[in-house]
PAZA-115059 format. One record per residue: residue number from 1; residue in one letter; x, y, z of N, C-alpha, C, O in turn. Coordinates in nm, 2 decimals. Each point is the difference from the previous one (the first is absolute). Example, Ala and Ser with C-alpha at 12.3 -4.5 7.8 and 13.67 -1.06 7.14 Angstrom:
{k = 1, r = A, n_xx = 1.32, n_yy = -0.57, n_zz = 0.78, ca_xx = -0.09, ca_yy = 0.12, ca_zz = 0.00, c_xx = 0.09, c_yy = 0.12, c_zz = 0.00, o_xx = 0.10, o_yy = 0.00, o_zz = 0.07}
{k = 2, r = S, n_xx = -0.14, n_yy = 0.11, n_zz = -0.14, ca_xx = 0.09, ca_yy = 0.11, ca_zz = 0.00, c_xx = -0.08, c_yy = 0.11, c_zz = 0.08, o_xx = 0.05, o_yy = 0.11, o_zz = 0.01}
// end
This chain:
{k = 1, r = X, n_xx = -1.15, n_yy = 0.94, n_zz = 0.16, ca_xx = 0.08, ca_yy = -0.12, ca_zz = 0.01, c_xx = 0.09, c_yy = 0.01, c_zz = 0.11, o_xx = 0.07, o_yy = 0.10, o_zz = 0.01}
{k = 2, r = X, n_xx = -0.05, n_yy = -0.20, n_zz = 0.09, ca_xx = 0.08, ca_yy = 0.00, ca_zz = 0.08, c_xx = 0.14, c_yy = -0.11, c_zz = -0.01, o_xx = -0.01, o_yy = -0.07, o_zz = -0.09}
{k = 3, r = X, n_xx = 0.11, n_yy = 0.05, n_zz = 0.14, ca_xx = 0.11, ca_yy = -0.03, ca_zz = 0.03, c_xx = 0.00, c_yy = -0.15, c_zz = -0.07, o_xx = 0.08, o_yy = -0.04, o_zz = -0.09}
{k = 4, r = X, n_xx = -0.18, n_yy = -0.01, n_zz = 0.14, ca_xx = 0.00, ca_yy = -0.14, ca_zz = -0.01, c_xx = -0.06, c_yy = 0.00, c_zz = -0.13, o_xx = 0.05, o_yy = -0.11, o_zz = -0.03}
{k = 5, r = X, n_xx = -0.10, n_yy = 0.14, n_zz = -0.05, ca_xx = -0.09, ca_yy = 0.00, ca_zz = -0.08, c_xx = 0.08, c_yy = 0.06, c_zz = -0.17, o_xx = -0.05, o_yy = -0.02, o_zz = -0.12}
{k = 6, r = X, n_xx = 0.18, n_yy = 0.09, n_zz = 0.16, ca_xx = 0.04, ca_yy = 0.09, ca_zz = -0.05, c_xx = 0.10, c_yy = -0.12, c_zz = -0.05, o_xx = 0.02, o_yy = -0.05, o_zz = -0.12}
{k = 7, r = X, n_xx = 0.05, n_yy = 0.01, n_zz = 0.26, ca_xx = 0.08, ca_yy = -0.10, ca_zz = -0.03, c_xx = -0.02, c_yy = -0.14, c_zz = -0.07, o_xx = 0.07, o_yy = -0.05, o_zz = -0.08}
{k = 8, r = X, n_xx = -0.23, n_yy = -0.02, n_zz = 0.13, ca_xx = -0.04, ca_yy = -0.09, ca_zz = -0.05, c_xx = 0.00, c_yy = -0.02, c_zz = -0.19, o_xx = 0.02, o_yy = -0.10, o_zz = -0.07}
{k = 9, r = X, n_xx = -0.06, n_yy = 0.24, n_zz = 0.01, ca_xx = 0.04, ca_yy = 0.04, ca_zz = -0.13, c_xx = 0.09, c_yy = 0.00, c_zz = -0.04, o_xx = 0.01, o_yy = -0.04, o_zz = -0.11}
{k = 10, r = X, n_xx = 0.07, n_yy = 0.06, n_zz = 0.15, ca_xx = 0.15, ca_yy = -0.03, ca_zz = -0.03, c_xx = 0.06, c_yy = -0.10, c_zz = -0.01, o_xx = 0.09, o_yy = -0.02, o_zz = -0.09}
{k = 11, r = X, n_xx = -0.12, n_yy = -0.07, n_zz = 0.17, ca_xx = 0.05, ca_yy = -0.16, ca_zz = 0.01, c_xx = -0.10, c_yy = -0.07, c_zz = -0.11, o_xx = 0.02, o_yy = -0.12, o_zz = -0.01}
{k = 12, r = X, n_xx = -0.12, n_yy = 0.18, n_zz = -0.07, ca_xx = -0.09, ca_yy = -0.08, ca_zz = -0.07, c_xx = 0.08, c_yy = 0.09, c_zz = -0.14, o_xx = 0.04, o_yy = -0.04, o_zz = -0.11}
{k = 13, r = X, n_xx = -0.04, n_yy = 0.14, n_zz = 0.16, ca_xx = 0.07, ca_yy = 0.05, ca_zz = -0.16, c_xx = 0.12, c_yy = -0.10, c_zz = -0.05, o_xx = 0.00, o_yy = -0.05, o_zz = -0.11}
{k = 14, r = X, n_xx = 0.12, n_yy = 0.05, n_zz = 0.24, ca_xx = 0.12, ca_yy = -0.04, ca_zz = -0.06, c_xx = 0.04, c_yy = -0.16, c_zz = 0.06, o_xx = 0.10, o_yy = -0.05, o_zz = -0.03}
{k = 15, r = X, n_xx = -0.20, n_yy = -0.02, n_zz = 0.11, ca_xx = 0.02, ca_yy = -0.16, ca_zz = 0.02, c_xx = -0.08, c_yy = -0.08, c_zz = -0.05, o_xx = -0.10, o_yy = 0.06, o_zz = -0.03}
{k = 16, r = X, n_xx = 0.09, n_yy = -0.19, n_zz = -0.01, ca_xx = -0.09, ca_yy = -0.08, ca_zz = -0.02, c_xx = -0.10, c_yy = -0.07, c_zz = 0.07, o_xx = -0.11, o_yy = -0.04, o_zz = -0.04}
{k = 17, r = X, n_xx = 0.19, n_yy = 0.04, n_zz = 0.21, ca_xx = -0.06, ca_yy = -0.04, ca_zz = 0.10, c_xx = 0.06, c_yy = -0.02, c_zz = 0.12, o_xx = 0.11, o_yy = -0.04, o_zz = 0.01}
{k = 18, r = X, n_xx = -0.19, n_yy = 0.08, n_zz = 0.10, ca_xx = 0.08, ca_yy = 0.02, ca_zz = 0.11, c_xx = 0.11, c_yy = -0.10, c_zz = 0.01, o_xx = 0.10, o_yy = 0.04, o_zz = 0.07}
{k = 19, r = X, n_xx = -0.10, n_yy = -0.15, n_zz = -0.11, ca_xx = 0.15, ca_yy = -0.08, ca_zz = 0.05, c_xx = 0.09, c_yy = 0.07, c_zz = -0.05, o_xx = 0.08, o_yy = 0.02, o_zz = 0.08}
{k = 20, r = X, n_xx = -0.06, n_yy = 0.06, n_zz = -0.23, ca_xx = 0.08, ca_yy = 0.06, ca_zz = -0.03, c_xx = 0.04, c_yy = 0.13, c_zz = 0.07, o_xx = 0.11, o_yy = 0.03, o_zz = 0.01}
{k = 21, r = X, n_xx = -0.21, n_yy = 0.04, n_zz = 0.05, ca_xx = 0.02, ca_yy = 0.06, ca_zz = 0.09, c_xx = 0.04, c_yy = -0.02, c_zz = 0.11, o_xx = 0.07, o_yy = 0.09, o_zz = 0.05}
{k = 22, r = X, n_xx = -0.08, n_yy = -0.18, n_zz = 0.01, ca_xx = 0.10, ca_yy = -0.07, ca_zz = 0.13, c_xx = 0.11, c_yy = -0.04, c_zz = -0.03, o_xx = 0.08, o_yy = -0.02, o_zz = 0.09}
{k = 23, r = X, n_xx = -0.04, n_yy = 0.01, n_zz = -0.24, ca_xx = 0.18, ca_yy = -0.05, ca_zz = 0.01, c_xx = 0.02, c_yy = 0.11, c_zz = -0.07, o_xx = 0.11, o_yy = -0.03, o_zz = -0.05}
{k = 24, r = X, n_xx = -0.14, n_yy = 0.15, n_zz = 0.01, ca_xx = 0.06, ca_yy = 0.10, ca_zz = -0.11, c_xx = 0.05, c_yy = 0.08, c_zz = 0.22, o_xx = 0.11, o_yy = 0.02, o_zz = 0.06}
{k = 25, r = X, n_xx = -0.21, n_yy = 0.01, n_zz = -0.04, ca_xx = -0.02, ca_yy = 0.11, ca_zz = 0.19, c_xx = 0.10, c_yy = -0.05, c_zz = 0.09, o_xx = 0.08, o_yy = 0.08, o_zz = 0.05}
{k = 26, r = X, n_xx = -0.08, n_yy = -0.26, n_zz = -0.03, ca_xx = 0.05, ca_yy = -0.11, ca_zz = 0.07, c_xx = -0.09, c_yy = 0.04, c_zz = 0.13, o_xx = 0.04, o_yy = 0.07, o_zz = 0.09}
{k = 27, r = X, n_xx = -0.16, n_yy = -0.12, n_zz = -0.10, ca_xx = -0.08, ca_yy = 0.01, ca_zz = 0.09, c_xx = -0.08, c_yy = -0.12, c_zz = -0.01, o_xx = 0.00, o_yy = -0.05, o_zz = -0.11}
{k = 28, r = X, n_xx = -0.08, n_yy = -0.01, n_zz = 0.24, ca_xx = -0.08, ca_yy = -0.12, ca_zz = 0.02, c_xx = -0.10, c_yy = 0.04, c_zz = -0.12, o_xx = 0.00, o_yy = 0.11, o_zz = -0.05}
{k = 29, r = X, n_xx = -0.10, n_yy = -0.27, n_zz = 0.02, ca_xx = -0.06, ca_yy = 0.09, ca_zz = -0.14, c_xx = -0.13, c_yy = 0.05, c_zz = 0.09, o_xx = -0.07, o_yy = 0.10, o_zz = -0.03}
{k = 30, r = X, n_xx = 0.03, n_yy = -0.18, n_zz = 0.15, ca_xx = -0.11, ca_yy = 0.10, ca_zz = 0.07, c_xx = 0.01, c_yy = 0.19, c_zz = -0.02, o_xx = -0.09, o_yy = 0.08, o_zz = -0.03}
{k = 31, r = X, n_xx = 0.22, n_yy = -0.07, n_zz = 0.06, ca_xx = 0.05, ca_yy = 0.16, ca_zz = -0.02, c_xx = -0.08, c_yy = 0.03, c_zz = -0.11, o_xx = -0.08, o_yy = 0.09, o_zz = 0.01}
{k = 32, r = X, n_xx = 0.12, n_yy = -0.17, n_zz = -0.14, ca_xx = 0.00, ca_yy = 0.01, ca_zz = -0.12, c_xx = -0.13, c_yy = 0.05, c_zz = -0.04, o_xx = -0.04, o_yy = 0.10, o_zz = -0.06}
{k = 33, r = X, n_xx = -0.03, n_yy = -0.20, n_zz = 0.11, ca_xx = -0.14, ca_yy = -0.04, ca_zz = -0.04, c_xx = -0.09, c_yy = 0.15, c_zz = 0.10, o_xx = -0.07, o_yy = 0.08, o_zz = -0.06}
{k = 34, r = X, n_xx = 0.09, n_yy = -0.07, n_zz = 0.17, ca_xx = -0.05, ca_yy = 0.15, ca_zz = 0.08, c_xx = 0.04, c_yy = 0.15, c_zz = -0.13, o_xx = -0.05, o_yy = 0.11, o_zz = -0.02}
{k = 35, r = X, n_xx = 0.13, n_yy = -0.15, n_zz = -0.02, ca_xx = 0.09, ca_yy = 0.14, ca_zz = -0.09, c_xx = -0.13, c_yy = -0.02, c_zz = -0.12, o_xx = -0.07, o_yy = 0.09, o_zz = -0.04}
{k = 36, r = X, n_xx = 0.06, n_yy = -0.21, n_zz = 0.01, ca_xx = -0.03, ca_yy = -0.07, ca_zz = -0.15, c_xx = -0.22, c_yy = 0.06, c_zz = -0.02, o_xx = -0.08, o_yy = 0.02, o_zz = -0.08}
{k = 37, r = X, n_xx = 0.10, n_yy = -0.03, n_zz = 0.21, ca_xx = -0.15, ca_yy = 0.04, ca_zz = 0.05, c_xx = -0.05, c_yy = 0.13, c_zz = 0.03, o_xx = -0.12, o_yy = 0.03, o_zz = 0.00}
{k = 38, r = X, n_xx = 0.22, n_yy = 0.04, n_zz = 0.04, ca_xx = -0.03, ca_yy = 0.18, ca_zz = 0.05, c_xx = -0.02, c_yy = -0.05, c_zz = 0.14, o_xx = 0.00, o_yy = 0.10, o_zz = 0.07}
{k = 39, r = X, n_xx = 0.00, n_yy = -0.21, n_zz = 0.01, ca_xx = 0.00, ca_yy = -0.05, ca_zz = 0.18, c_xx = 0.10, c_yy = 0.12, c_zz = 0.08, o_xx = 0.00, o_yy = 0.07, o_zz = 0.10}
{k = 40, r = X, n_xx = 0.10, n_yy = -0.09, n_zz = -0.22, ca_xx = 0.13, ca_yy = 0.09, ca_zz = 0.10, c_xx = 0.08, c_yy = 0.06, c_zz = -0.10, o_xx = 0.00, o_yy = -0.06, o_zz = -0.11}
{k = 41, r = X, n_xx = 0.10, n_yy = 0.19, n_zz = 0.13, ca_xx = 0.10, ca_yy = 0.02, ca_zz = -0.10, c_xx = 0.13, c_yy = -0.01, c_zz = 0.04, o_xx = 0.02, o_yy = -0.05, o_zz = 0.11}
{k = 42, r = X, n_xx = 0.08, n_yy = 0.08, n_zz = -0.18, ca_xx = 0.10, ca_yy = -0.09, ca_zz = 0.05, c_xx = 0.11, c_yy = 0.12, c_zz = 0.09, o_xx = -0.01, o_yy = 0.12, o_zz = -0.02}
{k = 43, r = X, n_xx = 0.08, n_yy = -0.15, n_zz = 0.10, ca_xx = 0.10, ca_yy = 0.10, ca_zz = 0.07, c_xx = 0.06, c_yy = 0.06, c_zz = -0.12, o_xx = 0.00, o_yy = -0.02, o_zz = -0.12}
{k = 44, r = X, n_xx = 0.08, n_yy = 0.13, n_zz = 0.22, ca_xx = 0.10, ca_yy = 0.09, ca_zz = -0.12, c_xx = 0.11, c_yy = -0.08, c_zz = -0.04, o_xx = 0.06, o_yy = 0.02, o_zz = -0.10}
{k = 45, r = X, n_xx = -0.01, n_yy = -0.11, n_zz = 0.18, ca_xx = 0.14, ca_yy = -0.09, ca_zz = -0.08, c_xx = -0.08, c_yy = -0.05, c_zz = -0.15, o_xx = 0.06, o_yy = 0.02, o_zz = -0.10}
{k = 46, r = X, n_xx = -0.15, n_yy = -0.07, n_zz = 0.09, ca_xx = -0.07, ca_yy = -0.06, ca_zz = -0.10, c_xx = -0.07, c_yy = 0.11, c_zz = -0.14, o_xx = -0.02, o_yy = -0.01, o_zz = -0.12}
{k = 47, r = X, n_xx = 0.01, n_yy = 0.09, n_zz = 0.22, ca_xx = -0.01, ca_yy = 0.11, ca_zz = -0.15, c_xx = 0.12, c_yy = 0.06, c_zz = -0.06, o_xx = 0.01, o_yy = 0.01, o_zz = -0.12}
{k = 48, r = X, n_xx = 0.10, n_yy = 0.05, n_zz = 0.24, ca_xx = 0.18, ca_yy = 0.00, ca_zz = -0.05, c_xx = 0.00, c_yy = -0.09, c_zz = -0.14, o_xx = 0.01, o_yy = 0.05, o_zz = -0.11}
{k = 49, r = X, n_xx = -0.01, n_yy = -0.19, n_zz = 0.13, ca_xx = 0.01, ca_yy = -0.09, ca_zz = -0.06, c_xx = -0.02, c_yy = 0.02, c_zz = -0.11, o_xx = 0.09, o_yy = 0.00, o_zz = -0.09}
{k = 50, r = X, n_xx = -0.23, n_yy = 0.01, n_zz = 0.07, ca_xx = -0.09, ca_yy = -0.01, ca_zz = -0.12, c_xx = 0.06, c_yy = 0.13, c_zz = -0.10, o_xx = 0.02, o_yy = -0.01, o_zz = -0.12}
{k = 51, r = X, n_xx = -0.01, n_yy = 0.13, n_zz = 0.22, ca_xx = 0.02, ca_yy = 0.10, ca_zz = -0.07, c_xx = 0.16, c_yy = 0.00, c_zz = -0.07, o_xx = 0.02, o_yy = 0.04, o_zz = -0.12}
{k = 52, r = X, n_xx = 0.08, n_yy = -0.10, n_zz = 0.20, ca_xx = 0.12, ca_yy = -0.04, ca_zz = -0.04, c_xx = -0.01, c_yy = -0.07, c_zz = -0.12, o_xx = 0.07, o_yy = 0.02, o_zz = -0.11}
{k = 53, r = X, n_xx = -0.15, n_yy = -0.12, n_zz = 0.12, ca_xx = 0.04, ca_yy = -0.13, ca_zz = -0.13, c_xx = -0.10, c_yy = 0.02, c_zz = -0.09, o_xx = 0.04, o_yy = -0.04, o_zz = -0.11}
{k = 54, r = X, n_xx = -0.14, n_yy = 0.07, n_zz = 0.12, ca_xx = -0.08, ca_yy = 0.01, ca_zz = -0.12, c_xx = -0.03, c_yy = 0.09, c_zz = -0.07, o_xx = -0.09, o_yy = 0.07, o_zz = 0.04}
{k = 55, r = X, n_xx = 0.15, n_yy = -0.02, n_zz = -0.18, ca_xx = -0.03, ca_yy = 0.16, ca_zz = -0.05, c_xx = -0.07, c_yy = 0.04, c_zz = -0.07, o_xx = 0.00, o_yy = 0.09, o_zz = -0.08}
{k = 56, r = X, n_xx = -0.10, n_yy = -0.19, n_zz = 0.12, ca_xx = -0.18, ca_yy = 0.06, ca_zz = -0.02, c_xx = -0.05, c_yy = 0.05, c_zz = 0.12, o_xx = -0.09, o_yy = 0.08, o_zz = 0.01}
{k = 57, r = X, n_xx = 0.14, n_yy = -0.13, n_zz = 0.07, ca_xx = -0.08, ca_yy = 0.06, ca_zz = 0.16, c_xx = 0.01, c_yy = 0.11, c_zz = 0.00, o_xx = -0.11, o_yy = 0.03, o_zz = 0.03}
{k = 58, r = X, n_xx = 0.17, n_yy = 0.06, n_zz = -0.04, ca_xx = -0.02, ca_yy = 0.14, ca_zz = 0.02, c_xx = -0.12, c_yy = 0.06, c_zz = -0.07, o_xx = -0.08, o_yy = 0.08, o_zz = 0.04}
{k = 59, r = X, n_xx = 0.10, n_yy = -0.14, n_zz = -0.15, ca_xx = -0.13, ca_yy = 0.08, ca_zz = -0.12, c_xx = -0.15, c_yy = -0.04, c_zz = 0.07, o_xx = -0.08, o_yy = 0.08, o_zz = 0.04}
{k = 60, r = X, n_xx = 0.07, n_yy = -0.23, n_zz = -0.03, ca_xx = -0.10, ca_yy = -0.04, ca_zz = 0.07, c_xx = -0.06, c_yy = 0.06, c_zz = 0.06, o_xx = -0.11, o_yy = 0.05, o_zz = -0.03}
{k = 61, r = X, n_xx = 0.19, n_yy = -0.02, n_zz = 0.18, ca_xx = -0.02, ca_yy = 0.13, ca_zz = 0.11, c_xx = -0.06, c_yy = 0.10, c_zz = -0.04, o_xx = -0.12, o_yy = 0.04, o_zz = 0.01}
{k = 62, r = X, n_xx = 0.22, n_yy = 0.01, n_zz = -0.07, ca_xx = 0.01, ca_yy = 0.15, ca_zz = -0.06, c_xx = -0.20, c_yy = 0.02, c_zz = -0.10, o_xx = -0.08, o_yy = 0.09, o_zz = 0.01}
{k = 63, r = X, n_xx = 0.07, n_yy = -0.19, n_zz = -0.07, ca_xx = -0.15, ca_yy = 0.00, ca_zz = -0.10, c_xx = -0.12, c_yy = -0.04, c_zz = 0.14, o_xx = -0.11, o_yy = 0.07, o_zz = -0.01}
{k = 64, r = X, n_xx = 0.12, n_yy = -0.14, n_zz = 0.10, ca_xx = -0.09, ca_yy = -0.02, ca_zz = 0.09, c_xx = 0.00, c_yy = 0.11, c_zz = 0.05, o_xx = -0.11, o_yy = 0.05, o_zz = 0.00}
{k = 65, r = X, n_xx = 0.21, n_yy = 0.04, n_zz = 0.07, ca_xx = -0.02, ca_yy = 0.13, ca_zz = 0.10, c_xx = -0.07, c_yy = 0.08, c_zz = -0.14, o_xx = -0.09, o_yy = 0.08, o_zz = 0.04}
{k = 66, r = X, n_xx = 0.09, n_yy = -0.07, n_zz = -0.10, ca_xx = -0.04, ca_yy = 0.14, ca_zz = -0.10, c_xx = -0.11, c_yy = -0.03, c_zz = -0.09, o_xx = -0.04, o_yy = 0.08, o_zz = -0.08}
{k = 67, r = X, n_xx = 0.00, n_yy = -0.23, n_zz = 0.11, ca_xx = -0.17, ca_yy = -0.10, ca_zz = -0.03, c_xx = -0.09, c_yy = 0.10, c_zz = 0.13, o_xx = -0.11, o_yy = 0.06, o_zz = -0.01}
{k = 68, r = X, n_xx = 0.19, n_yy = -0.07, n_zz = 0.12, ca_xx = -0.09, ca_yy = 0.01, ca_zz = 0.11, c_xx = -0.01, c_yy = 0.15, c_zz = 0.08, o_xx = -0.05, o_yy = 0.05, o_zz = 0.10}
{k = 69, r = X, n_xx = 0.13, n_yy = 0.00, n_zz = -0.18, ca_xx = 0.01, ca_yy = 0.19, ca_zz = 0.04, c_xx = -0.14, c_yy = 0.04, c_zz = -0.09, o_xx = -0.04, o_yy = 0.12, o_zz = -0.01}
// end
């Protein structure tokens, strides 16, 4: 699993849909929609973020890297 792919899981685990993801990030929802797809993953301000505000994100992470070891 790569970057985008890793992340795209994530946004399907904890959003309902990329619009939500474009106003939770504050990003265009094209952004949204590339993250929402595995197209692209998102910069490190946006993972800061995620990791700051959401206190499931770590575990998430944390179960993906140790799925894929």
């Amino acid at each position: 699993m790569h970057a985008a792919e890793l992340w795209s899981a994530y946004f399907h685990a904890r959003f309902a849909s990329p619009r939500e993801v474009a106003l939770f990030c504050d990003v265009s929802f094209q952004t949204a929609l590339n993250w929402w797809g595995a197209v692209t993953a998102p910069a490190s301000h946006i993972a800061l973020l995620v990791l700051l505000t959401d206190p499931e994100a770590p575990a998430f992470f944390a179960d993906a890297v140790q799925r894929a070891a």
